[in-house]
Structures are given as C-alpha cells and as structure tokens.
C-alpha positions as CSV (number, residue, x, y, z in Angstrom):
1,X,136.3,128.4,-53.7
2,X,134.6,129.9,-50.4
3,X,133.7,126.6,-49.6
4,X,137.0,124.8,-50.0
5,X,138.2,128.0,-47.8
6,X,135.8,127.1,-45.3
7,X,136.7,123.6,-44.9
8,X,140.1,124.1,-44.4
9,X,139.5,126.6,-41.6
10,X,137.7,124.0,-40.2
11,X,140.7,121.4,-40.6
12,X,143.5,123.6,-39.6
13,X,141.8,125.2,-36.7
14,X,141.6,121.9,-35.1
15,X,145.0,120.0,-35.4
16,X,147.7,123.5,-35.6
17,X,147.7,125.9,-32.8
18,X,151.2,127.9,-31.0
19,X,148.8,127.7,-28.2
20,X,149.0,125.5,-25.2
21,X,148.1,122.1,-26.5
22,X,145.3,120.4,-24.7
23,X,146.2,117.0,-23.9
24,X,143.7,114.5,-22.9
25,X,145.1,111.3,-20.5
26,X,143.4,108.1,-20.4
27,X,144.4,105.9,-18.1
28,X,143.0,102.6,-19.1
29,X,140.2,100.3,-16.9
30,X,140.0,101.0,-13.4
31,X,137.3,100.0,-10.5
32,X,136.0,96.1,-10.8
33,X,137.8,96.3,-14.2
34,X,141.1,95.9,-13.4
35,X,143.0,94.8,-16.8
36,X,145.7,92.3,-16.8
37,X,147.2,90.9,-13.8
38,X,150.2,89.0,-13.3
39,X,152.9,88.4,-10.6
40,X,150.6,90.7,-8.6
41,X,150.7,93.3,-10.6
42,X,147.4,94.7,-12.2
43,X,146.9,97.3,-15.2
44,X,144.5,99.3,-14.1
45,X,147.0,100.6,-10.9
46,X,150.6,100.7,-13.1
47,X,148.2,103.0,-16.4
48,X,146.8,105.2,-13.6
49,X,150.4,105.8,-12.0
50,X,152.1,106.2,-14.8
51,X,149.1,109.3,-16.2
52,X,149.4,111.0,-13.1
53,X,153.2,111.5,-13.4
54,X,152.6,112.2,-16.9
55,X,150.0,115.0,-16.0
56,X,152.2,116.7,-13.8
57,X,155.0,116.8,-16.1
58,X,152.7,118.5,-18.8
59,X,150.9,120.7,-16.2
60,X,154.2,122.0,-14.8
61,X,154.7,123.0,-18.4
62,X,153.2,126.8,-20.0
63,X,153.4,124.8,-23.1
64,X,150.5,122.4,-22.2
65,X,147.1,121.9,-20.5
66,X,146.5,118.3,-19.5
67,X,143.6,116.3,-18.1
68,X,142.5,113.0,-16.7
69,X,139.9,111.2,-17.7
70,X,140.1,109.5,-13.9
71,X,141.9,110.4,-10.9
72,X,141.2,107.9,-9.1
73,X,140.0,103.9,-9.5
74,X,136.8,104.2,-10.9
75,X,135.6,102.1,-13.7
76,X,134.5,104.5,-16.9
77,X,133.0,103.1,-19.8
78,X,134.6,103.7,-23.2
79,X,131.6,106.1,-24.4
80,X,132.4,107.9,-21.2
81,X,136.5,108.3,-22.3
82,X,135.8,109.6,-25.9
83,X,133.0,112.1,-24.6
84,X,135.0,113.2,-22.1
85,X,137.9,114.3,-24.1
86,X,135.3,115.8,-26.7
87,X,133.7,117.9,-24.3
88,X,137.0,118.9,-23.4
89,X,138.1,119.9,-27.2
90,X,141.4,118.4,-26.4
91,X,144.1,118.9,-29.2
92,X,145.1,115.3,-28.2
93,X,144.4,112.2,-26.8
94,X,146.8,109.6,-25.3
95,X,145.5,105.9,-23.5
96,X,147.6,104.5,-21.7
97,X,147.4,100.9,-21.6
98,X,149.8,97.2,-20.2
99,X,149.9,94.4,-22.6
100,X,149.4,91.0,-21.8
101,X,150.0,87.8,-23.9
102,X,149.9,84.1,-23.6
103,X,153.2,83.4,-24.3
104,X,155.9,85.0,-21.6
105,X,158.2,86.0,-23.8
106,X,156.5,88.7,-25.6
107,X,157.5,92.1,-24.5
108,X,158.1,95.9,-25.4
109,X,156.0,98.7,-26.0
110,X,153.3,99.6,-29.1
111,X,151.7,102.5,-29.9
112,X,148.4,102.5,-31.8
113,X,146.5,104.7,-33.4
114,X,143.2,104.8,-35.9
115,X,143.1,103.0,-38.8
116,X,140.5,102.9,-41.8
117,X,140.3,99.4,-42.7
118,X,139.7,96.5,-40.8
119,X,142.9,95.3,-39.2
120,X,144.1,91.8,-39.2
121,X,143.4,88.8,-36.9
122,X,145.7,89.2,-34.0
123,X,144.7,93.3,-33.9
124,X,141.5,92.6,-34.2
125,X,141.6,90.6,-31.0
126,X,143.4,92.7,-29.3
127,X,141.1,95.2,-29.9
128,X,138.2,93.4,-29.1
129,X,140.0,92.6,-25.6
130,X,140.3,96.8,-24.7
131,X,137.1,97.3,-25.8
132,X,135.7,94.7,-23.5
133,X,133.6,96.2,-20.9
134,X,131.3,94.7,-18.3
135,X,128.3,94.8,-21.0
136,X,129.9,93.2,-23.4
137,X,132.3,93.9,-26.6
138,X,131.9,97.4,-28.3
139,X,132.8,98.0,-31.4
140,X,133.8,100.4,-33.7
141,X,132.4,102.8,-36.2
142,X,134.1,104.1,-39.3
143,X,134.6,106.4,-39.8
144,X,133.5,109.2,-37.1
145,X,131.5,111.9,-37.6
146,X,132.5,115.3,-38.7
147,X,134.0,117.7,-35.4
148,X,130.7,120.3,-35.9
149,X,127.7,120.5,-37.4
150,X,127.4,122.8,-40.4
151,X,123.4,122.6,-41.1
152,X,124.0,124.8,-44.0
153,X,126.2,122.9,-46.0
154,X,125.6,120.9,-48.9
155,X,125.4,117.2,-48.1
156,X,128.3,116.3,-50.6
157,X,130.8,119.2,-49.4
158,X,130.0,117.5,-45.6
159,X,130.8,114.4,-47.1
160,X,134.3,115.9,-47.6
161,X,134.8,117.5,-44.6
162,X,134.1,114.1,-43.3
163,X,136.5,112.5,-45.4
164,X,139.6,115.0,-44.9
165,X,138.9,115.3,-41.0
166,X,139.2,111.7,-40.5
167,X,142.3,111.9,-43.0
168,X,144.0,114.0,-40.6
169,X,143.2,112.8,-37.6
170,X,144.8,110.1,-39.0
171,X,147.7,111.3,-40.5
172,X,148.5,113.9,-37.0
173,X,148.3,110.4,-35.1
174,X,150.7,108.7,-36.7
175,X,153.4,111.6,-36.6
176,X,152.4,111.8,-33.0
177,X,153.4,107.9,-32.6
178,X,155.8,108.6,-34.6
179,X,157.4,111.2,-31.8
180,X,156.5,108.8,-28.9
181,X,158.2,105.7,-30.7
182,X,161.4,108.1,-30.9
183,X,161.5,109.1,-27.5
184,X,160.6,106.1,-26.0
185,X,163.3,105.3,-23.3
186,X,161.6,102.0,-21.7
187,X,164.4,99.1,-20.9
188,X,163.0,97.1,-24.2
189,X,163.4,99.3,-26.8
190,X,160.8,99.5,-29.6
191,X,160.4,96.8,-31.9
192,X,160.9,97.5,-36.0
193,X,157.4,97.2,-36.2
194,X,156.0,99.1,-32.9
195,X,153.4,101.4,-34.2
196,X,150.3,99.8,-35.3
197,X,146.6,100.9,-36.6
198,X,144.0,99.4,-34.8
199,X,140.1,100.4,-34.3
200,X,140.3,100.9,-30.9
201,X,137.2,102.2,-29.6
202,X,138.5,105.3,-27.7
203,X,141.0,106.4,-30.3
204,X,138.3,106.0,-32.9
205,X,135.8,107.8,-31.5
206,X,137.5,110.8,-30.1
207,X,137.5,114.2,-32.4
208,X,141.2,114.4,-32.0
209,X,144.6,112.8,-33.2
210,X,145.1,110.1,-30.6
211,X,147.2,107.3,-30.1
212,X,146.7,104.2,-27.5
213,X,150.2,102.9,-25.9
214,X,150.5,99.2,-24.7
215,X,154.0,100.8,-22.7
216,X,155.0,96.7,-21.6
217,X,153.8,93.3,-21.0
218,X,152.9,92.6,-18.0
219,X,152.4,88.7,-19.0
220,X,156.6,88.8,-19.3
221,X,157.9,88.6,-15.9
222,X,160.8,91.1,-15.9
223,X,158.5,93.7,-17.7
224,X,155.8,93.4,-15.1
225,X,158.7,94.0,-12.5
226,X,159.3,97.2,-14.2
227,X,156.3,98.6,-14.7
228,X,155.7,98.4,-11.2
229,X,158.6,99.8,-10.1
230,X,157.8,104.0,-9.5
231,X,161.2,105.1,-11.0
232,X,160.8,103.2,-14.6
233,X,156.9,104.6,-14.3
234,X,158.4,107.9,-13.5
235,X,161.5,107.2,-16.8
236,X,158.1,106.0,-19.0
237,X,156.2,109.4,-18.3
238,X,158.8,111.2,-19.2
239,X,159.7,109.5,-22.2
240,X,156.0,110.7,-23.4
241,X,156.0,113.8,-22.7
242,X,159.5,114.0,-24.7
243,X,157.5,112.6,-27.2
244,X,154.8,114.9,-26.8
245,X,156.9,117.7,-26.4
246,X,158.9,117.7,-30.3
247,X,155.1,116.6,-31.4
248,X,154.2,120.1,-30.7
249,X,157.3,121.9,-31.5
250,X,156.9,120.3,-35.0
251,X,153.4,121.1,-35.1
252,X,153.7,124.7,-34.0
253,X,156.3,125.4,-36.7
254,X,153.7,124.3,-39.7
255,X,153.1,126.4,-42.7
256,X,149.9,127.4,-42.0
257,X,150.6,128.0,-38.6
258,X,153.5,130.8,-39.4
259,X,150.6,132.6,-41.1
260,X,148.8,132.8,-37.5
C-alpha cells in the first residue's frame, strides 16, 4: 500500500499543479538546417516567429512560465531539445513545426503526440524526415525511462512506475492536442483526423506531456503565403495559447488537485 502511495505521488506531482505551468517551446531546425522551403519561404524562420509570439503571450501571463529552446537561428540537435526541456522540469512541451508534401494540395494543421506502437508507413516517414539531423536519422526509444531514480525500489514496482508514467504522459498529451485542435483558428480548419501519434524523437524523449504541431504546409502555395504573413503567425500563436490556456484550467480543476 505505501508503495502504490508512493508511486502515485510520483505521477501526480508531475502532470497536476494550480501552479504556473512551465511550458517548454521548441521551435523546430534552425542554423544550416533550415526545414522545408518553398516559394521562398523556409521553416526554420516561420517555427521560430511563430514561438516567440507564442512566448510572449504565455510570459505576459501569471498563469505560465515559458521557455525557448532557441532564440535565435542556431541549429540544435534533437538530444539537445529533449534535455533541454528536462533540465528545465517543464510541465509541457510544444514543437512547433511546417509541413511539407509532394503533392500541392495537401494542407492544414496536425498535432502529434507519443505513441506506443510503431506507427504506420506514411508516419513513419514523416517521422523519420524531423528526426533527420546532419548525422543522420535518430530514432526512437520506447518507451522512456522513468522521471527519477528511486535506487531503493524494487525492480518490478520500477517497472510500474515506468509503465504508468509513460501512460500518462500519454494520455495528458492527447487532452493537450485535444485543447489545441479545439482552439485552433488557422484559415484551414483541422481535418477529422488532425491529431496523430507518432514517435517523434523530441516528444518521445522529453519527461513531459508534449505534443509536436505541423501548423501548415508550406508545399501548398496559399498556406505558405500565410504562414509567412506576421498577422496569421501572430492569429496561430494565439490560437495555442487558447489551447494551452483551457489545457490548464482543466488540469488545475482535477480531483487530486482540489486536495492540494
């Protein structure tokens, strides 16, 4: 009984707080890699604009503490993303992304987060092409390890911590896409099937619920338009922190958290 105690401590002390909520921003690529380009318009620029409007919004806010992961365009490798948002002990973890595909007409946005299985073909591609970095493919691990570790524990009781840790994380990511998906006031709206699992290396391998967001394609003309224009990065920032915004509200008004 004292152990299941002590597990759940563990689990709720992580994912429910009335606290600020700590959120981590990832804008991804930047530096030499620069993403997807088309009609002029490259990813790395549009995901960095679009987090640093997103930051203020949450910073000018009592309600959350946000970071970057870069302020600037600097090339970070995808270990460098995750163990920068664990060293931070963010409550969340957003990457912001621009899609790309080979056929023009494909557009709107998709939110991501961790899944436990291996996903199909066409995710498992697009995986692959985030994860690319200049050394290569990286791939993912399932699932992570635990959040701490508890030398004195059993080894099958760690095994469950495991088990229900990754369980949440995956369960508080897909409310959180959930909330984004809702909020969402990009020109395309979402499509029926806009939230997606995927083993994304930075989402999988931060200690945090986490979604990654594709917010347009940049391969469909009018979409790359868009997402270069500063007022629809501006009306896409603040869709998110809408999103992120009821995310908390709902989470701050959890059971366990009224015993607090």
């Amino acid at each position: 009984m004292i152990q299941f105690l002590f597990v759940l401590l563990i689990l709720t002390s992580h994912f429910v707080m009335a606290k600020p909520m700590k959120v981590i921003l990832d804008p991804g690529h930047g530096g030499e890699d620069r993403g997807a380009e088309y009609f002029g318009v490259t990813e790395a620029k549009i995901n960095l604009e679009v987090a640093k409007l997103l930051n203020e919004y949450l910073n000018s806010d009592q309600r959350f503490q946000a970071y970057l992961t870069r302020y600037k365009d600097i090339n970070l490798t995808l270990e460098e993303r995750s163990e920068f948002a664990n060293t931070k002990n963010g409550d969340l973890f957003i990457s912001l992304h621009a899609n790309a595909f080979n056929q023009s007409l494909a557009k709107g946005v998709e939110f991501y987060f961790q899944n436990q299985l291996p996903p199909d073909e066409e995710v498992l591609y697009l995986a692959n092409k985030e994860n690319e970095n200049k050394n290569g493919f990286v791939t993912s691990d399932w699932p992570l390890e635990p959040i701490a570790d508890h030398d004195h524990l059993k080894p099958e009781v760690m095994s469950i911590i495991q088990d229900l840790q990754l369980n949440s994380r995956i369960r508080f990511s897909s409310q959180l896409a959930e909330f984004l998906n809702m909020h969402w006031k990009g020109i395309t709206r979402p499509k029926k099937h806009a939230i997606k699992q995927a083993p994304f290396h930075v989402i999988s391998h931060v200690m945090m619920p986490a979604n990654l967001i594709e917010m347009g394609y940049l391969s469909n003309k009018k979409e790359a338009h868009n997402l270069n224009s500063p007022k629809y990065q501006k009306k896409i920032a603040k869709s998110i922190f809408e999103g992120l915004i009821k995310y908390k509200e709902t989470i701050d008004k959890s059971p366990v958290n009224d015993l607090n």
